[in-house]
C-alpha atoms as an extended CHARMM CRD file, in Angstrom:
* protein
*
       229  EXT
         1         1  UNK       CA            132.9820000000       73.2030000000      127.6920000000  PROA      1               0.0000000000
         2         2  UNK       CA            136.1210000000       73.4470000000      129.8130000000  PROA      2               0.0000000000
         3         3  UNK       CA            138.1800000000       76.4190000000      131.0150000000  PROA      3               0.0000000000
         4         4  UNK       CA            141.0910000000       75.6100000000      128.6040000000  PROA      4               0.0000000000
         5         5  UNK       CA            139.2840000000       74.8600000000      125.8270000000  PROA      5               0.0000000000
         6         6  UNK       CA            137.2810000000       78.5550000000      126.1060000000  PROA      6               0.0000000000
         7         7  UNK       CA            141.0930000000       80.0630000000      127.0400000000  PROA      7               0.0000000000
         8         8  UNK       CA            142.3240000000       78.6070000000      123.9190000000  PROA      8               0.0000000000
         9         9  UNK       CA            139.8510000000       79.4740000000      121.4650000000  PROA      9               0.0000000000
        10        10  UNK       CA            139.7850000000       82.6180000000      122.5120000000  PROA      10              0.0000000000
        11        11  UNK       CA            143.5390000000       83.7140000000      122.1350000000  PROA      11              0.0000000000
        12        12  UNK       CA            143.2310000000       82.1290000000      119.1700000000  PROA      12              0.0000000000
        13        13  UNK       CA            140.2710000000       83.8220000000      117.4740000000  PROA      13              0.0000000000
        14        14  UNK       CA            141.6150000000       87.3750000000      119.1010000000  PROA      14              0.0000000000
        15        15  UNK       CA            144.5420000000       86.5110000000      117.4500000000  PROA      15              0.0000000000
        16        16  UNK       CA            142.9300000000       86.6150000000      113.9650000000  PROA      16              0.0000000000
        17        17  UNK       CA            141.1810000000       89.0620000000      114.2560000000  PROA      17              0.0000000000
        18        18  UNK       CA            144.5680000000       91.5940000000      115.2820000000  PROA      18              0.0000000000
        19        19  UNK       CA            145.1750000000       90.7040000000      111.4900000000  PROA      19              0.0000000000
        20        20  UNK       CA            142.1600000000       92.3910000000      109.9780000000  PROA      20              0.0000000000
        21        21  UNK       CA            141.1000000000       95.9720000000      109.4250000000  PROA      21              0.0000000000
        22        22  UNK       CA            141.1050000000       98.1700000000      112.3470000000  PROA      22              0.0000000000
        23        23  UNK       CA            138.0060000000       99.1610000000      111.1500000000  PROA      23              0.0000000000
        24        24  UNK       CA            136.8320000000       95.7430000000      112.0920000000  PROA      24              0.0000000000
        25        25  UNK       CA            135.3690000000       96.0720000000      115.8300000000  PROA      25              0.0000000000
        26        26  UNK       CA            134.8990000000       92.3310000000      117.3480000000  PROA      26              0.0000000000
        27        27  UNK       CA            135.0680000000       91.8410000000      121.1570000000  PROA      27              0.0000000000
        28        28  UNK       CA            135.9910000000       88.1270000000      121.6400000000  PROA      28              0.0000000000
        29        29  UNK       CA            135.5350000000       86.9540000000      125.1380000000  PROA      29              0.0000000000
        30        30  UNK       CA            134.7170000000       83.6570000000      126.4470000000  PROA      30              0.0000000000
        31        31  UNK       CA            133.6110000000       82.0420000000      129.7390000000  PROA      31              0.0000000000
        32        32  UNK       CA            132.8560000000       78.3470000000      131.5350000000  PROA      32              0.0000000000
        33        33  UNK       CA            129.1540000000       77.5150000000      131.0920000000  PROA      33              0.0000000000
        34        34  UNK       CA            129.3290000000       75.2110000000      133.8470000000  PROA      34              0.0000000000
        35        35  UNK       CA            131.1300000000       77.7140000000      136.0910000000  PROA      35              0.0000000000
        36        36  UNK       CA            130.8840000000       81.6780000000      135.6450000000  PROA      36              0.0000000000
        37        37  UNK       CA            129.4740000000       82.5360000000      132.2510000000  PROA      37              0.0000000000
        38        38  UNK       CA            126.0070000000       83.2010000000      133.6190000000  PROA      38              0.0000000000
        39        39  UNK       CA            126.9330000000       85.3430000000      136.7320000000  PROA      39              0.0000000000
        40        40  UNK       CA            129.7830000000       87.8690000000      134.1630000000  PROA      40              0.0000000000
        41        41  UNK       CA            127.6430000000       87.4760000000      131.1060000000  PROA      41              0.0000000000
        42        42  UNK       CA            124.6960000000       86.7180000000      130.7560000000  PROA      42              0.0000000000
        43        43  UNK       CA            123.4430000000       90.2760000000      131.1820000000  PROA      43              0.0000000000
        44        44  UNK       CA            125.7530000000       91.5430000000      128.6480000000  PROA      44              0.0000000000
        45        45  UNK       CA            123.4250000000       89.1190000000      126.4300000000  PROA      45              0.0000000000
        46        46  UNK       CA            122.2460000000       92.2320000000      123.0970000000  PROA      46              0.0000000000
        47        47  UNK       CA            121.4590000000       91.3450000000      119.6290000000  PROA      47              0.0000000000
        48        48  UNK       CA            124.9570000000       91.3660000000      117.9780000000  PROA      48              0.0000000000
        49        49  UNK       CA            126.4110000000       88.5490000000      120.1770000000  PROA      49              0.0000000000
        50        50  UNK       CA            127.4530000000       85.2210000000      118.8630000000  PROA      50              0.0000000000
        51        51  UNK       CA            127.5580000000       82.4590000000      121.0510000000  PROA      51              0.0000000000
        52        52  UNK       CA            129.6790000000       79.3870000000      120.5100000000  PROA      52              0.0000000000
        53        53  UNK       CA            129.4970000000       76.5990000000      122.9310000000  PROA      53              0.0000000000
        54        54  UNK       CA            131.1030000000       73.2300000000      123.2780000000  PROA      54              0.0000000000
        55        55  UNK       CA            128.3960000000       71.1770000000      124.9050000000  PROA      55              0.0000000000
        56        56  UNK       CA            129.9240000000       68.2760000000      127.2040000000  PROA      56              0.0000000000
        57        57  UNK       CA            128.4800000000       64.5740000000      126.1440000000  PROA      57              0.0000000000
        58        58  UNK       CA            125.2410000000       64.3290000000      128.1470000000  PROA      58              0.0000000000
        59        59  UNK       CA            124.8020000000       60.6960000000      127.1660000000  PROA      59              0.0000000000
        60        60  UNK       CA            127.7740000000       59.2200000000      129.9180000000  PROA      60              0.0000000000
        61        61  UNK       CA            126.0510000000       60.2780000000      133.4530000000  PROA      61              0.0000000000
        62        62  UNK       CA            129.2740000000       61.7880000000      134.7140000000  PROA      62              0.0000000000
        63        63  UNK       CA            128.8320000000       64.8420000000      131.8780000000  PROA      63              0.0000000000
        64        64  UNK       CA            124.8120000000       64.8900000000      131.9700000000  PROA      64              0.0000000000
        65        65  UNK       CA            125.1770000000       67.6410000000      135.0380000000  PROA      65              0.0000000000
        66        66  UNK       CA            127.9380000000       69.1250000000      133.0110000000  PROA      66              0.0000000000
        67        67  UNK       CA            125.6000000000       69.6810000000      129.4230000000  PROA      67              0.0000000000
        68        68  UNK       CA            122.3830000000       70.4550000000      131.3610000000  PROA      68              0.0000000000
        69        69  UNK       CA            124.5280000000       73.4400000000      133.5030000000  PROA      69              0.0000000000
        70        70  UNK       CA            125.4530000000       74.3970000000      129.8360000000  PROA      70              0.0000000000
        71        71  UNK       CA            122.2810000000       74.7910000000      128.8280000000  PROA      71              0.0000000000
        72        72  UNK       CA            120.7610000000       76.4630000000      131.4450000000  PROA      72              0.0000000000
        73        73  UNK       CA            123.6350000000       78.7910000000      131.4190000000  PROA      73              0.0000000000
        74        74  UNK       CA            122.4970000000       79.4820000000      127.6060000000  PROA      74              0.0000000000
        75        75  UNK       CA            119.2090000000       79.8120000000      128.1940000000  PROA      75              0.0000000000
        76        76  UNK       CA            119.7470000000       82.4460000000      130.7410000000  PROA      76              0.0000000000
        77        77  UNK       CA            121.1220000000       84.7080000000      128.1960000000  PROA      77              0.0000000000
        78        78  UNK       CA            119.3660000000       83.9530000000      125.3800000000  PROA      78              0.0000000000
        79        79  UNK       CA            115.7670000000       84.6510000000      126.7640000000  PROA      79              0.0000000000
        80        80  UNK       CA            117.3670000000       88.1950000000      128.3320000000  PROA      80              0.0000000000
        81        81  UNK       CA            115.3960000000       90.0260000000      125.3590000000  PROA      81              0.0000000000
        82        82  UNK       CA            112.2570000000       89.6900000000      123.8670000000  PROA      82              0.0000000000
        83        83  UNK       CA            111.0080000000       86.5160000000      122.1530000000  PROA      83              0.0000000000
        84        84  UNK       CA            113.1700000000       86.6110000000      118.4630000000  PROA      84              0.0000000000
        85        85  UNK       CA            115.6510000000       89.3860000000      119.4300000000  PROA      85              0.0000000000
        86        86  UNK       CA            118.8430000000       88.7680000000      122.0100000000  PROA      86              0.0000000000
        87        87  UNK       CA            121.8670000000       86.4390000000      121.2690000000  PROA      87              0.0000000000
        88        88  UNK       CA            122.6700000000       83.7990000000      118.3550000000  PROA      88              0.0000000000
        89        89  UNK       CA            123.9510000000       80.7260000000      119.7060000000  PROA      89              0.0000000000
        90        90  UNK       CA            125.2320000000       77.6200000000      118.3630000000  PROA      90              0.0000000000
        91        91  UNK       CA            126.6060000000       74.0780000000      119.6360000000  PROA      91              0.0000000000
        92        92  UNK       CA            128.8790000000       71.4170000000      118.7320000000  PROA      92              0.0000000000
        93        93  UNK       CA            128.6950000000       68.0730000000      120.7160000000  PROA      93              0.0000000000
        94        94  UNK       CA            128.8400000000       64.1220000000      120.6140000000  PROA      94              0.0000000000
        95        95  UNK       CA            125.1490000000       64.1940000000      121.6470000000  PROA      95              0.0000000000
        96        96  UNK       CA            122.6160000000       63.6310000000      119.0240000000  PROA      96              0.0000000000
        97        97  UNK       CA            119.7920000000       64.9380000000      121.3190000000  PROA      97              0.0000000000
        98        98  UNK       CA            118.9620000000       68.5290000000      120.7090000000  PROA      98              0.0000000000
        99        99  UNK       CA            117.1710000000       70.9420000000      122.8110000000  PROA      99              0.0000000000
       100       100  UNK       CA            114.6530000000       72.5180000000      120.5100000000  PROA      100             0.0000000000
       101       101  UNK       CA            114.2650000000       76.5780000000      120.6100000000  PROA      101             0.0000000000
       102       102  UNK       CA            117.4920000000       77.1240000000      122.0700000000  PROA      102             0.0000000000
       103       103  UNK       CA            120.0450000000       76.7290000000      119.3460000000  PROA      103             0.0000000000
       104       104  UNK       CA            120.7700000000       78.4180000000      116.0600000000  PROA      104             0.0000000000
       105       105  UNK       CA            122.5260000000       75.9870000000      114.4260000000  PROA      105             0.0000000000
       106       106  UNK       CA            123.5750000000       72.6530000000      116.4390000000  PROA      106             0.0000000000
       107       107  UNK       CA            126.2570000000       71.0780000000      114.7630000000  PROA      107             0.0000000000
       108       108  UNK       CA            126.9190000000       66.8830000000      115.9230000000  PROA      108             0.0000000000
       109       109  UNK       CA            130.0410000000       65.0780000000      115.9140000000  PROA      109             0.0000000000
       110       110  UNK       CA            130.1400000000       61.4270000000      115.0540000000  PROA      110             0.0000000000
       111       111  UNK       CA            131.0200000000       59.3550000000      117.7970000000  PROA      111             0.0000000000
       112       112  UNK       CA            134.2180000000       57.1450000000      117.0140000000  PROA      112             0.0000000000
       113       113  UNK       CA            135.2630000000       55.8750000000      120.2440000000  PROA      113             0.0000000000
       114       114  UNK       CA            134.0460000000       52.3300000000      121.2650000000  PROA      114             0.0000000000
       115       115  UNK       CA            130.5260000000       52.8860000000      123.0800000000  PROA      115             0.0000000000
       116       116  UNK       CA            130.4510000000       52.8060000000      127.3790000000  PROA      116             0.0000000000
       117       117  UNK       CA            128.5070000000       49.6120000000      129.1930000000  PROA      117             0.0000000000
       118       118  UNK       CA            126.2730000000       52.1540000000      130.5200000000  PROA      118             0.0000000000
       119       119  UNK       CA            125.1590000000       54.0130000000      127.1590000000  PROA      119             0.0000000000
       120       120  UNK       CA            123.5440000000       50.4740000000      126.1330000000  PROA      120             0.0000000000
       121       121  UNK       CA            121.9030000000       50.3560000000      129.4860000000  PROA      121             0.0000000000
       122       122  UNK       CA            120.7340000000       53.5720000000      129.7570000000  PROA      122             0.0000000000
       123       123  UNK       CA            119.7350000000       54.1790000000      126.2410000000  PROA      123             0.0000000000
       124       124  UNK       CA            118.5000000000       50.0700000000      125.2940000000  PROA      124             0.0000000000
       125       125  UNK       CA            115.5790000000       51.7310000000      123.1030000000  PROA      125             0.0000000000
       126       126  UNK       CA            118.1060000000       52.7620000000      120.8060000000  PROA      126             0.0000000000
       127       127  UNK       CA            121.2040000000       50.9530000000      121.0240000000  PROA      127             0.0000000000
       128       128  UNK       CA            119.7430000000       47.6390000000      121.6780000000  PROA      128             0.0000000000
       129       129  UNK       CA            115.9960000000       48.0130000000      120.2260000000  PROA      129             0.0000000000
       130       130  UNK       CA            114.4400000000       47.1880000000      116.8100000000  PROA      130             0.0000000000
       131       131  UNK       CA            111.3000000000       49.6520000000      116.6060000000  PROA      131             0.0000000000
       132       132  UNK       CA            110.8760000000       53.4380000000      116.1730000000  PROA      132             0.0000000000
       133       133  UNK       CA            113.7940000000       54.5470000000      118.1040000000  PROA      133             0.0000000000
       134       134  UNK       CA            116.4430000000       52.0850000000      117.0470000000  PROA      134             0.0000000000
       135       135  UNK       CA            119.1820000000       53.7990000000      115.6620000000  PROA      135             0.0000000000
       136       136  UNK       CA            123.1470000000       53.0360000000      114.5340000000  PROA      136             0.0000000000
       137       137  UNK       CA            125.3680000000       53.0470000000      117.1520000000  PROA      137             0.0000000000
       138       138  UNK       CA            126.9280000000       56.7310000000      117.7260000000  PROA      138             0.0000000000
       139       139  UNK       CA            123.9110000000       58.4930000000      116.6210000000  PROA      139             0.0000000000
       140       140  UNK       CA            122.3580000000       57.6270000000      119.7360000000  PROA      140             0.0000000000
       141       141  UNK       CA            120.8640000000       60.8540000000      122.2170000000  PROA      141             0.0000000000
       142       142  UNK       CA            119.1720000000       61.6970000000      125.3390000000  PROA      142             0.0000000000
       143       143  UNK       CA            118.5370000000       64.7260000000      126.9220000000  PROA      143             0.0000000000
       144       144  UNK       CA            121.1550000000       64.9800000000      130.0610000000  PROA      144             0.0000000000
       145       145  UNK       CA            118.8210000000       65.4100000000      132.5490000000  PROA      145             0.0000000000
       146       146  UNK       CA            116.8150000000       61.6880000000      131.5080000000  PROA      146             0.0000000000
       147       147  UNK       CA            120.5870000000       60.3890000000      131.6260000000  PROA      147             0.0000000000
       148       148  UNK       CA            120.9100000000       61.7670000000      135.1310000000  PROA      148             0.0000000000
       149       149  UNK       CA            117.7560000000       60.2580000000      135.8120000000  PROA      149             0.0000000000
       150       150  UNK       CA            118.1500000000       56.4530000000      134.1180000000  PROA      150             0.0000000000
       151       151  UNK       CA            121.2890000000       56.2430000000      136.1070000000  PROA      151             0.0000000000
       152       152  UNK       CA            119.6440000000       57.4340000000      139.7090000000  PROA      152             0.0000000000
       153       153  UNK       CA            117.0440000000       54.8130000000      139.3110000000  PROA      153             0.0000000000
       154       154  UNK       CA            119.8240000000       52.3360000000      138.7030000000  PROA      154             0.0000000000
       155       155  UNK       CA            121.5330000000       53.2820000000      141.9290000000  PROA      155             0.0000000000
       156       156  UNK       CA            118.1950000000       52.6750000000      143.2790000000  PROA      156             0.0000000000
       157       157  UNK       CA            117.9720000000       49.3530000000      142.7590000000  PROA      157             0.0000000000
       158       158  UNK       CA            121.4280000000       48.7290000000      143.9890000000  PROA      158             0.0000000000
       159       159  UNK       CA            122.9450000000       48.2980000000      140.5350000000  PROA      159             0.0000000000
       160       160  UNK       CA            126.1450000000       49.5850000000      138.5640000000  PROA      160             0.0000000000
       161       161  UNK       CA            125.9000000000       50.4870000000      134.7850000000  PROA      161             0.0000000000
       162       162  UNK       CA            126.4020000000       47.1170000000      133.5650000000  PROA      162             0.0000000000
       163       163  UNK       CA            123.5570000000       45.8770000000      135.7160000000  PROA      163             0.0000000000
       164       164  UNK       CA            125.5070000000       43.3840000000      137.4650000000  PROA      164             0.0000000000
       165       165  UNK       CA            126.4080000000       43.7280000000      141.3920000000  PROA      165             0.0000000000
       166       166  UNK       CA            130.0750000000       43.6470000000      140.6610000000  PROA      166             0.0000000000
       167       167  UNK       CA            132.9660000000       46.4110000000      141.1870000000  PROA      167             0.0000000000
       168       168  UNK       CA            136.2340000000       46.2390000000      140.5860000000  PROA      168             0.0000000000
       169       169  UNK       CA            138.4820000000       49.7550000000      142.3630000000  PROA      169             0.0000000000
       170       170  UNK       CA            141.6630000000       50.8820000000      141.0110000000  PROA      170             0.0000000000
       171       171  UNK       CA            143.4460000000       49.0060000000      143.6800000000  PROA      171             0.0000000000
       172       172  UNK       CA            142.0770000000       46.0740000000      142.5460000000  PROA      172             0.0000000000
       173       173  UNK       CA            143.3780000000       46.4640000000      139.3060000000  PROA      173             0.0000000000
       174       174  UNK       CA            146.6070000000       47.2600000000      140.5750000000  PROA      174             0.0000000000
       175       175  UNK       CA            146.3910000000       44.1650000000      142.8970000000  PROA      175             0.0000000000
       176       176  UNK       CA            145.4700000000       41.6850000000      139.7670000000  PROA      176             0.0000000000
       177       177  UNK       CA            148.3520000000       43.1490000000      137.4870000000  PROA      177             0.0000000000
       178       178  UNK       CA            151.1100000000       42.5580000000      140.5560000000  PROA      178             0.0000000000
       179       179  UNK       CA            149.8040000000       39.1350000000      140.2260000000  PROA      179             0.0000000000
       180       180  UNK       CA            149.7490000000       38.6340000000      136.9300000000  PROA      180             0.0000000000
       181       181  UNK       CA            153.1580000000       39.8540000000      136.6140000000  PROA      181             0.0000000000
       182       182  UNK       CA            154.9300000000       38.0850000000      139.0310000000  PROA      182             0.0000000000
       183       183  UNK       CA            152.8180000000       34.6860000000      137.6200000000  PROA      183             0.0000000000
       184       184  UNK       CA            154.6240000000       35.6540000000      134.4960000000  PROA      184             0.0000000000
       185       185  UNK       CA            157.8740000000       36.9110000000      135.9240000000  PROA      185             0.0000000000
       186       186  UNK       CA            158.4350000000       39.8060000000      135.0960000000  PROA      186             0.0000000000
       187       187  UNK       CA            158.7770000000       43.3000000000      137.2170000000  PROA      187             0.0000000000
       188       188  UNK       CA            155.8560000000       45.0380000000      134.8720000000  PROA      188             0.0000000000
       189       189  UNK       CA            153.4460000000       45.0690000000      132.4770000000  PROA      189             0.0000000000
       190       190  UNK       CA            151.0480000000       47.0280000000      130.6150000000  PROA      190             0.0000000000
       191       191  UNK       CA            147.6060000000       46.0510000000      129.7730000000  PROA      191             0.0000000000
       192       192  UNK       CA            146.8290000000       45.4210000000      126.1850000000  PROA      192             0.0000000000
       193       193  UNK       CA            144.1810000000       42.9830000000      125.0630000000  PROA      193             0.0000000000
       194       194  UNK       CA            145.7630000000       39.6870000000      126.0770000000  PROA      194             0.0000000000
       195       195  UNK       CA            146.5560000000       40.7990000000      129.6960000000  PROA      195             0.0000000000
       196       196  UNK       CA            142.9000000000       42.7670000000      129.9130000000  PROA      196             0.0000000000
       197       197  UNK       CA            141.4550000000       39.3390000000      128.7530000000  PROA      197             0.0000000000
       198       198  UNK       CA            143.4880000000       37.0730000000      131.2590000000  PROA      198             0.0000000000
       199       199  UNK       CA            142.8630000000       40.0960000000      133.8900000000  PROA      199             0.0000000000
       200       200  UNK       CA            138.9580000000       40.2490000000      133.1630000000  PROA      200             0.0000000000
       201       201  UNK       CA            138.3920000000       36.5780000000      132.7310000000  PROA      201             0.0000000000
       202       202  UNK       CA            139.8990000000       35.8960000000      136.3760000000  PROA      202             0.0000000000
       203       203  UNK       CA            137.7580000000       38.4550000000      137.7800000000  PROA      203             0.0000000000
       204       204  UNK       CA            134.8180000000       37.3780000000      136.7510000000  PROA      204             0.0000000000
       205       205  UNK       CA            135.8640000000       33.6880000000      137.9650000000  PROA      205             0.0000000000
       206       206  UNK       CA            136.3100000000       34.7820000000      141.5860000000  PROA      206             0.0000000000
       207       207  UNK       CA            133.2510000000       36.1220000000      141.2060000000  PROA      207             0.0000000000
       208       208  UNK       CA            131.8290000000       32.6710000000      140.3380000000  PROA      208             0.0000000000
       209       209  UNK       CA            130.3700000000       34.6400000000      137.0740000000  PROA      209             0.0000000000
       210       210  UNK       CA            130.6690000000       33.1100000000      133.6750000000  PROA      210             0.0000000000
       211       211  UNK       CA            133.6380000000       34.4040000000      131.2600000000  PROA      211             0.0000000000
       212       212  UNK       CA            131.7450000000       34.2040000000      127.9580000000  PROA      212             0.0000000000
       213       213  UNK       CA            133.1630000000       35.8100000000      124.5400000000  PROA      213             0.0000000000
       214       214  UNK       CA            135.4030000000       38.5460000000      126.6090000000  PROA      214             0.0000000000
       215       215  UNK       CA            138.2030000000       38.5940000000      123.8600000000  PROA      215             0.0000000000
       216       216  UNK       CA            135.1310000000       40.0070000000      121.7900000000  PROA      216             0.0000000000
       217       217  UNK       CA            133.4830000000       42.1130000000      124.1120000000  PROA      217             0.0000000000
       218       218  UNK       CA            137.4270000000       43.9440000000      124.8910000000  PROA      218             0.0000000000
       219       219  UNK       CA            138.6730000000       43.6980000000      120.9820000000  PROA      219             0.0000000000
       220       220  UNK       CA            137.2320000000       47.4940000000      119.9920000000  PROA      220             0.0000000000
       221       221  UNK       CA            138.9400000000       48.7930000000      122.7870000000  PROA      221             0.0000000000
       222       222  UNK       CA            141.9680000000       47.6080000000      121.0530000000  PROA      222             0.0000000000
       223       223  UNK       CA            142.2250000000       48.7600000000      117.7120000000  PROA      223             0.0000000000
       224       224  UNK       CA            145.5970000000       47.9810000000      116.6590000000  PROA      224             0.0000000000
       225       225  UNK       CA            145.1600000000       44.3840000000      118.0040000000  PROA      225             0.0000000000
       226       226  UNK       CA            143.6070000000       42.7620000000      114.5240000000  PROA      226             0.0000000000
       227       227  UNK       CA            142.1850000000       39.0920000000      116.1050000000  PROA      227             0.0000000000
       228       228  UNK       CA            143.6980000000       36.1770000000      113.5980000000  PROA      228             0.0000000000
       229       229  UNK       CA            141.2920000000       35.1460000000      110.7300000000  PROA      229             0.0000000000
């Protein structure tokens, strides 16, 4: 998935095996999938190579690119040999969405962060739907390159993930917190879910948009901030 992550594993897997048998022969190498591993290995792809790939989370747009690279990457060596021979690969990702034929064994991580704005937009079917394709949140999937594609068509139309036509930059932020602080006098402050509620709810005023339930919306973000009963 990442150049550290690949750097990591590795030592650590070379490591265990300088504690076996000498007898034991396993090469352990490892490579980017978004980057290099096609152009230094992929024709090194032969039957007794296991491949082990952390696939980025296709389902936020700014890691669709990122998963479909991966796959493509994969795909590349895999199909090297004749159909059934060549490499055995196998995943591990956030992404419930499979691609079929290429894997294995695909092995899916529950999700347990609080979902993005723009996984309910881009996936409403399932996240927001009551037919066929509803599902629980976090076992939600797409296929990267429809994520890529939901979000282009938003930019299309001129809208952000949230579907609204407002934007708020990271000097904005910093703007509204120098406010806030100095309205409460003090030098600093951090942002936990009182200040994100005061900060959010004036934003959306000067925006003549209507604050409605944002203490609710912001409350998962917060874990260790239990509302009172």
């Amino acid at each position: 998935e990442t150049t550290a992550n690949y750097k990591l594993l590795r030592a650590y897997v070379s490591k265990l095996l300088a504690l076996s048998w000498r007898f034991a022969t396993l090469t352990v190498v490892g490579q980017n999938g978004v980057d290099h591993f096609g152009h230094e290995f992929a024709h090194k792809a032969q039957s007794d190579v296991l491949l082990a790939v952390g696939l980025p989370d296709g389902r936020l747009p700014t890691s669709a690119t990122a998963e479909a690279c991966v796959h493509m990457s994969v795909q590349q060596a895999k199909f090297v040999k004749a159909k059934g021979k060549g490499i055995e690969a196998f995943s591990i990702g956030h992404n419930q969405w499979t691609r079929k034929g290429l894997w294995a064994k695909a092995v899916k991580l529950p999700t347990r962060r609080p979902l993005f704005v723009g996984e309910h937009v881009l996936m409403e079917e399932q996240l927001g739907g009551t037919g066929a394709d509803a599902c629980a949140p976090g076992m939600h999937g797409i296929a990267p390159s429809q994520s890529s594609q939901r979000w282009n068509d938003l930019e299309a139309e001129q809208l952000n993930p949230t579907g609204l036509k407002l934007k708020m930059t990271s000097r904005d932020l910093v703007t509204m917190l120098a406010k806030t602080a100095k309205e409460m006098g003090r030098d600093r402050i951090g942002i936990d879910l009182q200040i994100a509620t005061r900060l959010l709810t004036r934003f959306l005023a000067e925006h003549d948009s209507t604050p409605f339930a944002i203490g609710q919306f912001l409350a998962p973000h917060f874990p260790e901030v239990r509302e009172p009963e």
